[in-house]
Steps between C-alpha positions, in 0.01 A plus 500: 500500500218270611436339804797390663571139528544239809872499499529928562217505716655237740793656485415847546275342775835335683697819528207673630404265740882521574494870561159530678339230714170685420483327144627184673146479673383647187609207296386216740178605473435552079844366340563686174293771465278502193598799263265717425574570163277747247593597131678821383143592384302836568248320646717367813618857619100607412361243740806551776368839476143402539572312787693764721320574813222322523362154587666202287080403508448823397767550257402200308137584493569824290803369301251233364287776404792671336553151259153504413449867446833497277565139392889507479656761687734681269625814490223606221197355650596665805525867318183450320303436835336773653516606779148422570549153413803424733319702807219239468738188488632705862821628404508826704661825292818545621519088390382591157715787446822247566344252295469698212804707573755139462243409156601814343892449603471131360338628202713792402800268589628718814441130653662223348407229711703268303801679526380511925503148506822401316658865625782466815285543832552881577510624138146286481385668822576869429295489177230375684499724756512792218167464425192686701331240700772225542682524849777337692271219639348412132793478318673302719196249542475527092881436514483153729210401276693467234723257708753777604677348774585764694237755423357596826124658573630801749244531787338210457178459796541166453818438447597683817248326728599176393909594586353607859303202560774242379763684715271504791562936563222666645514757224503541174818671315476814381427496152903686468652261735304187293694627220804549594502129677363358199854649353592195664340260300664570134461383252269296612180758643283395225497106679510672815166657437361204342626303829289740757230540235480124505539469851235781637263393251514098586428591909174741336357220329582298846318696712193532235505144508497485859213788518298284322485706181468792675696775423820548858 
């Protein structure tokens, strides 16, 4: 698996549109969605972790810290860091304890990432989500980053807002009732996201641009 090429995307991006008009707008707006694609590697769940919750600014600021406190970011130079060291790069503790609890699963073998990323979808999911500090919303981003089609982040902020605004409803789905539409869109959810990923984040650097550089 890699990133997927022009011919699936446009057609995975033709029966959506045909099932949903909200990735018809989608689509007029950013065409193809670009994938965002990450290698089976340690280091991509590690910084998805690192980036939960918190600014994307923010996030970057102390993952950069991470790199240069670590170099690569393996499972070993992960387990020799102290916990010292990763506090004052910004991780917060309950971050650190996942970190290190996935780097001593990849280490001992308990995670095979390589056997994740060629696996079949829900056998590749439930081992991820056996280990302490991997949940439903990691694995499946880990999942579409390694060009899963129709891995699916459950819950998504972003994901969800962007549905809402493209269908015009005053509300957002519940993150249940997002999930159970998005049933929907197999086996194509992994382009769906990428499609309201694409979209919501074209219209944010729109209305930056408009602001002037300002942040809307």
């Amino acid at each position: 698996m890699t990133t997927p090429d022009d011919a699936t995307l446009r057609r995975a991006c033709d029966e959506l549109m045909a099932r949903d008009p909200a990735f018809q707008a989608a689509f007029a707006v950013i065409g193809l969605p670009d994938w965002r694609y990450s290698p089976p590697l340690y280091r991509t769940i590690a910084r998805m972790i690192a980036f939960q919750q918190i600014t994307t600014k923010a996030a970057a600021s102390i993952w950069a810290r991470v790199e240069a406190a670590l170099g690569e970011v393996t499972p070993a130079a992960m387990l020799a860091a102290s916990e010292d060291e990763l506090r004052a790069c910004g991780l917060s503790r309950p971050k650190i304890r996942h970190l290190k609890s996935i780097a001593e699963a990849v280490e001992s073998g308990a995670l095979d990432l390589t056997r994740v990323y060629h696996g079949e979808m829900d056998a590749a999911r439930a081992e991820l989500l056996a280990v302490k500090g991997i949940g439903p919303w990691t694995a499946d981003l880990f999942l579409l980053s390694c060009g899963r089609l129709d891995a699916f982040p459950v819950a998504d902020v972003g994901l969800m807002e962007a549905y809402r605004l493209l269908s015009g409803h005053e509300d957002r789905y519940a993150p249940k009732a997002f999930t159970q539409l998005a049933e929907s869109w197999r086996p194509w959810r992994g382009v769906a996201a990428h499609l309201l990923w694409g979209w919501i984040n074209a219209e944010r650097a729109k209305a930056y641009s408009a602001s002037g550089g300002e942040d809307a």
